[in-house]
mmJSON file of the N, C-alpha and C atoms, coordinates in Angstrom:
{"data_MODEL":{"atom_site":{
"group_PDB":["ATOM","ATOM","ATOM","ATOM","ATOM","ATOM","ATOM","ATOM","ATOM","ATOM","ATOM","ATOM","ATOM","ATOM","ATOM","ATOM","ATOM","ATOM","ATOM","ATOM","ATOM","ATOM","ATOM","ATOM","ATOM","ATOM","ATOM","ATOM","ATOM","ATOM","ATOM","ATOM","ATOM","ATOM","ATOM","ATOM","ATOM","ATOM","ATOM","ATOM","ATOM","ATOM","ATOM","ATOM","ATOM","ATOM","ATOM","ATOM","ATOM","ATOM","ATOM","ATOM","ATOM","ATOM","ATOM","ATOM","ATOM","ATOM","ATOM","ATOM","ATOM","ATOM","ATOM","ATOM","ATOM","ATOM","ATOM","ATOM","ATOM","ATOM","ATOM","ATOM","ATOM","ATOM","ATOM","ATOM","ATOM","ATOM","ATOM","ATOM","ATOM","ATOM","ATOM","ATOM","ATOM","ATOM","ATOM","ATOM","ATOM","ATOM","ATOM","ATOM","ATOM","ATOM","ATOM","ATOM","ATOM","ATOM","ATOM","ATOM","ATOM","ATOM","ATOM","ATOM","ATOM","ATOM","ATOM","ATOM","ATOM","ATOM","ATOM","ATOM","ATOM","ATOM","ATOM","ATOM","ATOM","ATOM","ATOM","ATOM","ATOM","ATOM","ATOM","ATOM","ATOM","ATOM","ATOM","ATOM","ATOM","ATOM","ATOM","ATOM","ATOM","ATOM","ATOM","ATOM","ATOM","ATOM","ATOM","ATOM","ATOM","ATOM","ATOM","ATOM","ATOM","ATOM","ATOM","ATOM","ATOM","ATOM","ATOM","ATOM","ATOM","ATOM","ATOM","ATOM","ATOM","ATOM","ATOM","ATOM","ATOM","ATOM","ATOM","ATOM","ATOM","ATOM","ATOM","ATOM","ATOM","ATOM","ATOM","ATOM","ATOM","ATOM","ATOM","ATOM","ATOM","ATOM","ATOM","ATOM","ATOM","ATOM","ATOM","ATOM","ATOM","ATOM","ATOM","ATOM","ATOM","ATOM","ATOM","ATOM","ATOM","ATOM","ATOM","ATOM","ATOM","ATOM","ATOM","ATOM","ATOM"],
"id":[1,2,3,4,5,6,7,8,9,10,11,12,13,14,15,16,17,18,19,20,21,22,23,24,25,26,27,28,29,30,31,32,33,34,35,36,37,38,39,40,41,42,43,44,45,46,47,48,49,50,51,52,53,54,55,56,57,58,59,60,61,62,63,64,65,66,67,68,69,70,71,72,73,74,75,76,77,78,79,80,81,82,83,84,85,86,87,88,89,90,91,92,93,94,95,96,97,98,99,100,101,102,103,104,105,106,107,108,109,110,111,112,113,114,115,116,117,118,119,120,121,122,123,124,125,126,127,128,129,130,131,132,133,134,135,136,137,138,139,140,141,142,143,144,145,146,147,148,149,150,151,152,153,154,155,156,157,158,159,160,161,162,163,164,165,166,167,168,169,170,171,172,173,174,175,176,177,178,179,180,181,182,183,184,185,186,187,188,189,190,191,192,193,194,195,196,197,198,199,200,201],
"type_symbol":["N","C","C","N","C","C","N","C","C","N","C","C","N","C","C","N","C","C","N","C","C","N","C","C","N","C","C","N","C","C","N","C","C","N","C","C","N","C","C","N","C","C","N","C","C","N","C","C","N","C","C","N","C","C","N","C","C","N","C","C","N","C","C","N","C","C","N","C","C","N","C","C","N","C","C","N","C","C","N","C","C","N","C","C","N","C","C","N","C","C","N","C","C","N","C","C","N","C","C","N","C","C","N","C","C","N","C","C","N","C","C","N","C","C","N","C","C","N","C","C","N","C","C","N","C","C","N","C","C","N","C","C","N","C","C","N","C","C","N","C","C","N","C","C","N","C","C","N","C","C","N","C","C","N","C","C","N","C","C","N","C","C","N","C","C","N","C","C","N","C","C","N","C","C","N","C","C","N","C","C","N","C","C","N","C","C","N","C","C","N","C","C","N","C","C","N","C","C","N","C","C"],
"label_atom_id":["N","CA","C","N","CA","C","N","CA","C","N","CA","C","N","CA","C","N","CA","C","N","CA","C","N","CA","C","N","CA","C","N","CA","C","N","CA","C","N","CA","C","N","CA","C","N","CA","C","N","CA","C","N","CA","C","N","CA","C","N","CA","C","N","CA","C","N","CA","C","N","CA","C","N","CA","C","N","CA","C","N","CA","C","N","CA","C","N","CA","C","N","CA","C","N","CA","C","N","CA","C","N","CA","C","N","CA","C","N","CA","C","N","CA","C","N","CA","C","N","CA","C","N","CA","C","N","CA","C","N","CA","C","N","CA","C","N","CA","C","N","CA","C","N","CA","C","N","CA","C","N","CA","C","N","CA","C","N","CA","C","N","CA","C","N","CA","C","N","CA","C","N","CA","C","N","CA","C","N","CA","C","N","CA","C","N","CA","C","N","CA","C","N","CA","C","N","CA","C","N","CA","C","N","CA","C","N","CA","C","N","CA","C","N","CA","C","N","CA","C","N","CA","C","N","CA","C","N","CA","C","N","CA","C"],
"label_alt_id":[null,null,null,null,null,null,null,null,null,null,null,null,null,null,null,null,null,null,null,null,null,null,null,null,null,null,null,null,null,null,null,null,null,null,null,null,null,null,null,null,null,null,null,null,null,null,null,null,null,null,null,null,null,null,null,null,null,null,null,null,null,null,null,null,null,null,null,null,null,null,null,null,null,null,null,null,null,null,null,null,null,null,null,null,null,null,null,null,null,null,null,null,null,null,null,null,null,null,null,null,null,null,null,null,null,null,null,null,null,null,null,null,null,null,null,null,null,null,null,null,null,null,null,null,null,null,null,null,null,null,null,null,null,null,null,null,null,null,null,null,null,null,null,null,null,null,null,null,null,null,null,null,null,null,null,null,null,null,null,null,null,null,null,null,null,null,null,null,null,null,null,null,null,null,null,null,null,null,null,null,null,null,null,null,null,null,null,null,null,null,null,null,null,null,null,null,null,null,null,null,null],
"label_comp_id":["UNK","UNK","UNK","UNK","UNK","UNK","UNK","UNK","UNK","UNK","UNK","UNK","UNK","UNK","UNK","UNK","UNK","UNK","UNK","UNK","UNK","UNK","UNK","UNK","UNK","UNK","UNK","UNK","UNK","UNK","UNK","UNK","UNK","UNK","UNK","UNK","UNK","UNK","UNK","UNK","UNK","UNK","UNK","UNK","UNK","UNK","UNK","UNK","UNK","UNK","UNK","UNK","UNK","UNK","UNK","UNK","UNK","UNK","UNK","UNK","UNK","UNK","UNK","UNK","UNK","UNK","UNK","UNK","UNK","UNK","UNK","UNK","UNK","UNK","UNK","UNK","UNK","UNK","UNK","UNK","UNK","UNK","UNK","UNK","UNK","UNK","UNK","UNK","UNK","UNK","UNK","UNK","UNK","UNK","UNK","UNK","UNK","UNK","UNK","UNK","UNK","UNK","UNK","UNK","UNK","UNK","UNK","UNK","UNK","UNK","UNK","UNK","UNK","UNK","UNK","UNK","UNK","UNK","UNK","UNK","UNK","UNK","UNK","UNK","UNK","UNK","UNK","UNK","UNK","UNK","UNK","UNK","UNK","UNK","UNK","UNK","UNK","UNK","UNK","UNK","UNK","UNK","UNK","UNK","UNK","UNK","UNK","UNK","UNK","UNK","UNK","UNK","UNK","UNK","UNK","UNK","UNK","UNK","UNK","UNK","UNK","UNK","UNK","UNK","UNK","UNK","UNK","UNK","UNK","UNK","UNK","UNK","UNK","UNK","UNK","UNK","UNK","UNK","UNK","UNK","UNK","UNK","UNK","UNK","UNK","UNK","UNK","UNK","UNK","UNK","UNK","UNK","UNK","UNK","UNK","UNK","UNK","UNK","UNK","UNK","UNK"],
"label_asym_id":["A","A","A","A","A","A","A","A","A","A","A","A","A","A","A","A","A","A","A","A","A","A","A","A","A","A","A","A","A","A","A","A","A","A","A","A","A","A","A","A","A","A","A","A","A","A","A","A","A","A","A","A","A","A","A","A","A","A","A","A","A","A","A","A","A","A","A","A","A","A","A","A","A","A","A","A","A","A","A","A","A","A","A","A","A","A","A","A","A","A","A","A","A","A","A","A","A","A","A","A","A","A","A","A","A","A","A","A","A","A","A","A","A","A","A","A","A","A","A","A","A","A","A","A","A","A","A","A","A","A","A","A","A","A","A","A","A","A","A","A","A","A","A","A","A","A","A","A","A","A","A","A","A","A","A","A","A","A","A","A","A","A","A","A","A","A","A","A","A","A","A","A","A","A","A","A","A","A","A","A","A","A","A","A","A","A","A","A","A","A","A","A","A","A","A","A","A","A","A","A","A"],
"label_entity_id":["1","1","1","1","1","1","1","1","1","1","1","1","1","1","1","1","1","1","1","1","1","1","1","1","1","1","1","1","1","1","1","1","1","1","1","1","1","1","1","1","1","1","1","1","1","1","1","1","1","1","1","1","1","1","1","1","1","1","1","1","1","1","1","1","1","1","1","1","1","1","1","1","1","1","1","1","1","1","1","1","1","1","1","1","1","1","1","1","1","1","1","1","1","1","1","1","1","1","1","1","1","1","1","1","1","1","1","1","1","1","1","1","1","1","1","1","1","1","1","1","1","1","1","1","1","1","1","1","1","1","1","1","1","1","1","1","1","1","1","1","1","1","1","1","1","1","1","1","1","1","1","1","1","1","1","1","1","1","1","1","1","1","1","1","1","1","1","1","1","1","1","1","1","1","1","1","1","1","1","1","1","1","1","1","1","1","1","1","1","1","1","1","1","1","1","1","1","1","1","1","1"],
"label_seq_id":[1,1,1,2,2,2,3,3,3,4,4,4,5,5,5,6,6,6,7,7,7,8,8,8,9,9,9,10,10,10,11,11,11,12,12,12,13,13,13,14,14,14,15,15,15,16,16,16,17,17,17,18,18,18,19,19,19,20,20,20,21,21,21,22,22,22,23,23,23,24,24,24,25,25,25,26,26,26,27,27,27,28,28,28,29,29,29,30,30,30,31,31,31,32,32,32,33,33,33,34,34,34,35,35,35,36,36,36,37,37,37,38,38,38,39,39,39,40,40,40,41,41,41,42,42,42,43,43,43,44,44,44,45,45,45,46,46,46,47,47,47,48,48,48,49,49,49,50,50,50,51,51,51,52,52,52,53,53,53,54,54,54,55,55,55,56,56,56,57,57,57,58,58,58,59,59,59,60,60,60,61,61,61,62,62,62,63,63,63,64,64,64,65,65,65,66,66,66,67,67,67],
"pdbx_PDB_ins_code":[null,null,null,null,null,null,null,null,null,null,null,null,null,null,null,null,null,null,null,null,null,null,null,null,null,null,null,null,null,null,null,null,null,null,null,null,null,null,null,null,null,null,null,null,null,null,null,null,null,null,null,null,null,null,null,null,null,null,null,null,null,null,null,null,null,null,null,null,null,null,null,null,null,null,null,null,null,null,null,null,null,null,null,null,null,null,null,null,null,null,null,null,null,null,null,null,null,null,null,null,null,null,null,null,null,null,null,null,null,null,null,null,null,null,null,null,null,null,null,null,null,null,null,null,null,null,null,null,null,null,null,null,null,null,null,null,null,null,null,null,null,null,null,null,null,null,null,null,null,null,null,null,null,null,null,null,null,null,null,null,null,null,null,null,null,null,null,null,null,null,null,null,null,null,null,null,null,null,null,null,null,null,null,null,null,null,null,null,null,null,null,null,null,null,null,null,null,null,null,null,null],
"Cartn_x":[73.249,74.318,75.618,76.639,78.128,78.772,80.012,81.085,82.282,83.29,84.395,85.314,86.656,87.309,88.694,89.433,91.229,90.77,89.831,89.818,89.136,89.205,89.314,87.344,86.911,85.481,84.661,83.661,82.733,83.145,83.345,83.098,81.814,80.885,79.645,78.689,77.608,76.709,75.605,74.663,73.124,72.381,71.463,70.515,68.932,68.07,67.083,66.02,66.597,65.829,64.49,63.55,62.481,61.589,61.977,61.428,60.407,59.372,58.531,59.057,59.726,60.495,61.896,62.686,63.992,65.139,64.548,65.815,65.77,64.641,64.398,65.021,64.824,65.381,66.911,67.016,68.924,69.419,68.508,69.335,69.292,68.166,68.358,68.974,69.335,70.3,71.654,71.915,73.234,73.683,72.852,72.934,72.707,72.799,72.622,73.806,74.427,75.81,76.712,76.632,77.64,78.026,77.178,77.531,78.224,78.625,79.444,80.67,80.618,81.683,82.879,83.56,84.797,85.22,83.949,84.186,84.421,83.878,84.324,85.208,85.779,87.143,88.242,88.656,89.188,89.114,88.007,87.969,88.652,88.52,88.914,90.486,90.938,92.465,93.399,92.758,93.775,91.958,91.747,90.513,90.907,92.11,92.255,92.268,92.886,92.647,91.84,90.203,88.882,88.456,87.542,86.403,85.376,84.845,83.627,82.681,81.738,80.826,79.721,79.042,78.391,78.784,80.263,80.681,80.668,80.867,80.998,79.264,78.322,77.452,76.699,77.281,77.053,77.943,78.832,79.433,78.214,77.845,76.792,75.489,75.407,74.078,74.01,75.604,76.37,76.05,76.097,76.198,75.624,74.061,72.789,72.701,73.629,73.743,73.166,73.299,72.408,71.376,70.15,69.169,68.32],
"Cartn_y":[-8.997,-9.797,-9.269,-8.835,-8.695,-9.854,-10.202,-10.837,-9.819,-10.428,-10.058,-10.818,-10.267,-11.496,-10.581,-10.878,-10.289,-9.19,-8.346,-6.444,-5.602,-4.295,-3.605,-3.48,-4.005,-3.61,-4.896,-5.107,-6.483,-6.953,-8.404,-9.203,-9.289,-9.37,-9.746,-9.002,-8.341,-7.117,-7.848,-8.302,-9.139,-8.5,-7.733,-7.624,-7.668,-8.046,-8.739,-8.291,-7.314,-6.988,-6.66,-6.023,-6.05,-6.665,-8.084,-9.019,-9.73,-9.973,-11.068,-11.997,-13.041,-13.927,-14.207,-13.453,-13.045,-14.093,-15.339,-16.214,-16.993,-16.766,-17.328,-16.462,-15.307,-14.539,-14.188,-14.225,-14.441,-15.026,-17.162,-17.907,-17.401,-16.971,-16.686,-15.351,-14.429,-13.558,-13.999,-14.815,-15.536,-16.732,-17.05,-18.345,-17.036,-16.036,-15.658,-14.662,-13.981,-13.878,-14.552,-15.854,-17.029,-16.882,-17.373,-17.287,-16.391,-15.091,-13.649,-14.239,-14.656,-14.583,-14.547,-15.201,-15.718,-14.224,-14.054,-12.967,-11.468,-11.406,-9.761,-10.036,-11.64,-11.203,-10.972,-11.894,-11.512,-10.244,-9.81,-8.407,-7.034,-7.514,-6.705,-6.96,-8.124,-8.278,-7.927,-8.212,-7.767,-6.971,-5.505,-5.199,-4.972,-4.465,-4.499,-5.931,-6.923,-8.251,-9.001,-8.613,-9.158,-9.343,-10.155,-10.348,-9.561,-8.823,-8.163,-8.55,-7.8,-8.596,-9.408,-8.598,-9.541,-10.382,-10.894,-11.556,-13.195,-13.135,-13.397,-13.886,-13.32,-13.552,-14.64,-14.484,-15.311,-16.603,-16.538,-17.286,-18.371,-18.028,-18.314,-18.898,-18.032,-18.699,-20.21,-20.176,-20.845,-22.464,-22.526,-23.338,-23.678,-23.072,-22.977,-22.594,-21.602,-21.308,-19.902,-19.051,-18.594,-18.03,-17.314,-17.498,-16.262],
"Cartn_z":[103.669,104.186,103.596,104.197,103.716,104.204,103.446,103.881,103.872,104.352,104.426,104.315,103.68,103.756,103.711,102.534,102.212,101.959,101.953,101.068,102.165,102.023,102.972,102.827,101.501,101.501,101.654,101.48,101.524,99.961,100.18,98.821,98.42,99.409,99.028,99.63,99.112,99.816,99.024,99.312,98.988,100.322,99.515,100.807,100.222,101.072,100.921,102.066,102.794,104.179,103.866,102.772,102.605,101.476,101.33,100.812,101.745,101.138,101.531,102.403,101.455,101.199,101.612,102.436,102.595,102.406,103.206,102.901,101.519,100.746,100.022,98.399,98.86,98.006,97.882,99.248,99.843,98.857,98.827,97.852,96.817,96.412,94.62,94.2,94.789,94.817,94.765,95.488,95.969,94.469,93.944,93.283,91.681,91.821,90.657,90.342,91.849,91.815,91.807,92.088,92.281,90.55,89.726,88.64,88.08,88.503,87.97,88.735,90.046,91.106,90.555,89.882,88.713,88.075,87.093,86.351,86.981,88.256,88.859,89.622,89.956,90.153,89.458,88.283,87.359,87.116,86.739,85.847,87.178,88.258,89.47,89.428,89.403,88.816,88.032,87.138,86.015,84.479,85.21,84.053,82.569,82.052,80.841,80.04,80.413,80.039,80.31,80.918,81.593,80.269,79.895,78.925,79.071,78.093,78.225,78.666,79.639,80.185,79.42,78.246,77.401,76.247,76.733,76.291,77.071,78.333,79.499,79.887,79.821,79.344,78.459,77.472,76.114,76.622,77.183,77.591,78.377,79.606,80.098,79.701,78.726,78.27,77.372,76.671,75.844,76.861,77.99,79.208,79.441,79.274,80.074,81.513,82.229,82.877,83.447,82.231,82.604,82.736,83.677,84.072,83.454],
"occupancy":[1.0,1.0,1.0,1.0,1.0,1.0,1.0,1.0,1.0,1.0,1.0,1.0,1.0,1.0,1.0,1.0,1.0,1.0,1.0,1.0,1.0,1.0,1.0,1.0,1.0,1.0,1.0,1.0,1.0,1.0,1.0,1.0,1.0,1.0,1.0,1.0,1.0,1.0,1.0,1.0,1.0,1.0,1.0,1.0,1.0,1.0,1.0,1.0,1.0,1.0,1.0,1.0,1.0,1.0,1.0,1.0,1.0,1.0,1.0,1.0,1.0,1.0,1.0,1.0,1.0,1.0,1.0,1.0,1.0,1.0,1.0,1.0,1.0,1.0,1.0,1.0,1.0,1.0,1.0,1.0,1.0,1.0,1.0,1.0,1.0,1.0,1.0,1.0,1.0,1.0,1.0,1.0,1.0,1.0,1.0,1.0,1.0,1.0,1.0,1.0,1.0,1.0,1.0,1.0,1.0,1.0,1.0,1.0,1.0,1.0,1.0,1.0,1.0,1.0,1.0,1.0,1.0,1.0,1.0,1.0,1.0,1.0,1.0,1.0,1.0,1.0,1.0,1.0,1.0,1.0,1.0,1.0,1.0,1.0,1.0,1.0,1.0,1.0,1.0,1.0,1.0,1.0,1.0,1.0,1.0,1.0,1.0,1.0,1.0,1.0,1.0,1.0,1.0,1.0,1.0,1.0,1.0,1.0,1.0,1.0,1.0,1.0,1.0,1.0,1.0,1.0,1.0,1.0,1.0,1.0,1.0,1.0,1.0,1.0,1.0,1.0,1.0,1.0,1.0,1.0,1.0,1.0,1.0,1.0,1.0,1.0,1.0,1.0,1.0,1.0,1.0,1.0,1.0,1.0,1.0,1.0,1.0,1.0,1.0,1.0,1.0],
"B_iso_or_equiv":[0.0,0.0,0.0,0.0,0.0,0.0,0.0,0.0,0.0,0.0,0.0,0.0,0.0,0.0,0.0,0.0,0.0,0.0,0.0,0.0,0.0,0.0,0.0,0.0,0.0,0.0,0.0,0.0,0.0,0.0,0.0,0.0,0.0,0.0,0.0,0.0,0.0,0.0,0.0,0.0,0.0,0.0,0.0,0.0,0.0,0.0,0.0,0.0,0.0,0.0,0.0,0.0,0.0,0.0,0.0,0.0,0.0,0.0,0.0,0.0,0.0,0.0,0.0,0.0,0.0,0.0,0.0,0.0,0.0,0.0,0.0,0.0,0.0,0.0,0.0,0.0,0.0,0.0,0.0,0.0,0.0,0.0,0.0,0.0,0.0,0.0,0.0,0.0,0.0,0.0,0.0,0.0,0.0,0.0,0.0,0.0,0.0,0.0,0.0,0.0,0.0,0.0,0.0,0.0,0.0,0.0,0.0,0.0,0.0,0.0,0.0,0.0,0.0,0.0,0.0,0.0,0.0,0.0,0.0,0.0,0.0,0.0,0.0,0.0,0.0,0.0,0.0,0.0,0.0,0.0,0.0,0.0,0.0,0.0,0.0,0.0,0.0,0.0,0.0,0.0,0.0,0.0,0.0,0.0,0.0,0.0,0.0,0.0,0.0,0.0,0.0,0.0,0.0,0.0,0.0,0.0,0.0,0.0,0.0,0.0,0.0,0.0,0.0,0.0,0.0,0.0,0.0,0.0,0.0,0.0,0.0,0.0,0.0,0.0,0.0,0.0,0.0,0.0,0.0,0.0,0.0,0.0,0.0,0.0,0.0,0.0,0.0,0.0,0.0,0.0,0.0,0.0,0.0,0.0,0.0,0.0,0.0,0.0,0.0,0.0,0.0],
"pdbx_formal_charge":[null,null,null,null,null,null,null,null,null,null,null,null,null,null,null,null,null,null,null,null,null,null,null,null,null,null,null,null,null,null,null,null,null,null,null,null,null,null,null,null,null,null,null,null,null,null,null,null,null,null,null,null,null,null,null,null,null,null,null,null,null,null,null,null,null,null,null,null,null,null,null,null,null,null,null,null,null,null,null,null,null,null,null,null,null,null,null,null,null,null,null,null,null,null,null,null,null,null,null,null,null,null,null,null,null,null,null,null,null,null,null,null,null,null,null,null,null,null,null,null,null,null,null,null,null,null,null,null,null,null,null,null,null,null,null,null,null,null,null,null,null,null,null,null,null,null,null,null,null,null,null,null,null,null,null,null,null,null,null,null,null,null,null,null,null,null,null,null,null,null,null,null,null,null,null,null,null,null,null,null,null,null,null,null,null,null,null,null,null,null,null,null,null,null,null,null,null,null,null,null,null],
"auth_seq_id":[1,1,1,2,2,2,3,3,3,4,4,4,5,5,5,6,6,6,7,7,7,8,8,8,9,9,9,10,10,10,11,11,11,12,12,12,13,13,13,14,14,14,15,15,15,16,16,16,17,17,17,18,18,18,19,19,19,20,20,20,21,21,21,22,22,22,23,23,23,24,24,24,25,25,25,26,26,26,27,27,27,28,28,28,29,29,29,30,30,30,31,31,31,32,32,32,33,33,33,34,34,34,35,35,35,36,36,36,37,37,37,38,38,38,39,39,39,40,40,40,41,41,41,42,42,42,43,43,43,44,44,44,45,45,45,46,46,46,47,47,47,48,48,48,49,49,49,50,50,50,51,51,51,52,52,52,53,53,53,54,54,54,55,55,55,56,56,56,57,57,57,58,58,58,59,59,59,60,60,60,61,61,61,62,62,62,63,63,63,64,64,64,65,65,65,66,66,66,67,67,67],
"auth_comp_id":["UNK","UNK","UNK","UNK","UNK","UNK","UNK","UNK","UNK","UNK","UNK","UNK","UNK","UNK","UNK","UNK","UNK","UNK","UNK","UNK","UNK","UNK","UNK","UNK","UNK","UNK","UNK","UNK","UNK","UNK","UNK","UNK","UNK","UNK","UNK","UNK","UNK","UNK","UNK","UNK","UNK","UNK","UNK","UNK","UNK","UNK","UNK","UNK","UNK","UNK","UNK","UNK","UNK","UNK","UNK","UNK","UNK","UNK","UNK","UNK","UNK","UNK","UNK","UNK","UNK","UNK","UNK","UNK","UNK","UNK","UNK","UNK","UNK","UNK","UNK","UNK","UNK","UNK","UNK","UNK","UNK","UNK","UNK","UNK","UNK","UNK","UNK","UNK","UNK","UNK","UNK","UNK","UNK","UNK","UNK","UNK","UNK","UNK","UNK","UNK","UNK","UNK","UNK","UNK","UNK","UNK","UNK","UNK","UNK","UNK","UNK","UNK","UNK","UNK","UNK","UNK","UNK","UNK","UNK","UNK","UNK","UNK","UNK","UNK","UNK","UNK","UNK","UNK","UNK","UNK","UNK","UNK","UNK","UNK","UNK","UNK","UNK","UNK","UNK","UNK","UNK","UNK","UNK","UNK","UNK","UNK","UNK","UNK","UNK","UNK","UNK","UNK","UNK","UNK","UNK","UNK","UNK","UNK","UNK","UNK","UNK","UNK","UNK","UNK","UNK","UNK","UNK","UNK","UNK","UNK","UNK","UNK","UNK","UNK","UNK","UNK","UNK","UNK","UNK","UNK","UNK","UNK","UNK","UNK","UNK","UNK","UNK","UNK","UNK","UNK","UNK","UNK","UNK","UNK","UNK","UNK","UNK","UNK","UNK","UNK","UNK"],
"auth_asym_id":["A","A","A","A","A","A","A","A","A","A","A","A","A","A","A","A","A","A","A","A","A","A","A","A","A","A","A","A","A","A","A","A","A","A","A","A","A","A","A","A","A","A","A","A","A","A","A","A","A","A","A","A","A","A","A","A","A","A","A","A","A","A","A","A","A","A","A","A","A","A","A","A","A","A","A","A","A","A","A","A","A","A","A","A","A","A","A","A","A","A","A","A","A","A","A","A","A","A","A","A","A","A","A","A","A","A","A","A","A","A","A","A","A","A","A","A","A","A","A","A","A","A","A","A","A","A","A","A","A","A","A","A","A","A","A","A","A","A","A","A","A","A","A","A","A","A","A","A","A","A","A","A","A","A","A","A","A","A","A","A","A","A","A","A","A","A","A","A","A","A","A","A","A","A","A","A","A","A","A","A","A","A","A","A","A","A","A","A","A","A","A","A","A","A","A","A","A","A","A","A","A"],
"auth_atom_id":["N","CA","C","N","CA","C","N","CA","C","N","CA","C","N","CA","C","N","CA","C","N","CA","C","N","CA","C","N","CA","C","N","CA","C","N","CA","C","N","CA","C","N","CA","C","N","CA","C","N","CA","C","N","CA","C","N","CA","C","N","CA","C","N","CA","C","N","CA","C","N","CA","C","N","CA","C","N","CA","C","N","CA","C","N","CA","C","N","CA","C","N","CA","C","N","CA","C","N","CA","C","N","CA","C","N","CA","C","N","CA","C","N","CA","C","N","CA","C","N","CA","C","N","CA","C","N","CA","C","N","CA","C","N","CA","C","N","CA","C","N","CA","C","N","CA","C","N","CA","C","N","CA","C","N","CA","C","N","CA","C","N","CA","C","N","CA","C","N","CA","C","N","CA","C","N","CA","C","N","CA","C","N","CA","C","N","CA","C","N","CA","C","N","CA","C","N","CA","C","N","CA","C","N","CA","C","N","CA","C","N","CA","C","N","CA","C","N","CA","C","N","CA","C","N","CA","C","N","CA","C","N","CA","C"],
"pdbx_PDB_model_num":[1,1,1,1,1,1,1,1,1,1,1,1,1,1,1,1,1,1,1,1,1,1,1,1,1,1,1,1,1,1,1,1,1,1,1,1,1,1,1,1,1,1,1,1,1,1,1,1,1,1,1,1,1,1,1,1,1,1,1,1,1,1,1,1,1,1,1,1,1,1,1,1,1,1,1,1,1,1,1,1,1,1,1,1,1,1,1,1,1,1,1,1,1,1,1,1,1,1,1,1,1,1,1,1,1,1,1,1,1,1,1,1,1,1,1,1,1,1,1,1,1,1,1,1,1,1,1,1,1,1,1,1,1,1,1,1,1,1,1,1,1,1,1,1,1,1,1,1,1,1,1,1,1,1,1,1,1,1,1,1,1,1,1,1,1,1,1,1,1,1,1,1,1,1,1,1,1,1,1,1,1,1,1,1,1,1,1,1,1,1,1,1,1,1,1,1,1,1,1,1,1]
}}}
């Protein structure tokens, strides 16, 4: 699946076409990028002032978020 939106490339590229499972894996692909979503934009914004990713991370886990 791509989206598109304001950039000349896809925001979102999840593909799943040879899964078992496809829509099922869609969500949990989707629900496991959702959680970065924030952080690769920022870091796509402004990257010298981004948080390190395993920082960002720890952050996450800090939350129970993540997986």
């Amino acid at each position: 699946m791509f989206v598109h939106g304001a950039y000349d490339h896809a925001e979102l590229d999840l593909r799943v076409d040879l899964h078992d499972h496809a829509v099922d894996e869609l969500r949990r692909a989707f629900e496991e990028y959702d959680l970065y979503r924030g952080y690769y934009r920022d870091r796509g914004r402004n990257p010298r002032e981004a948080i390190p990713q395993d920082a960002f991370v720890a952050q996450l886990a800090a939350t129970g978020a993540a997986r």
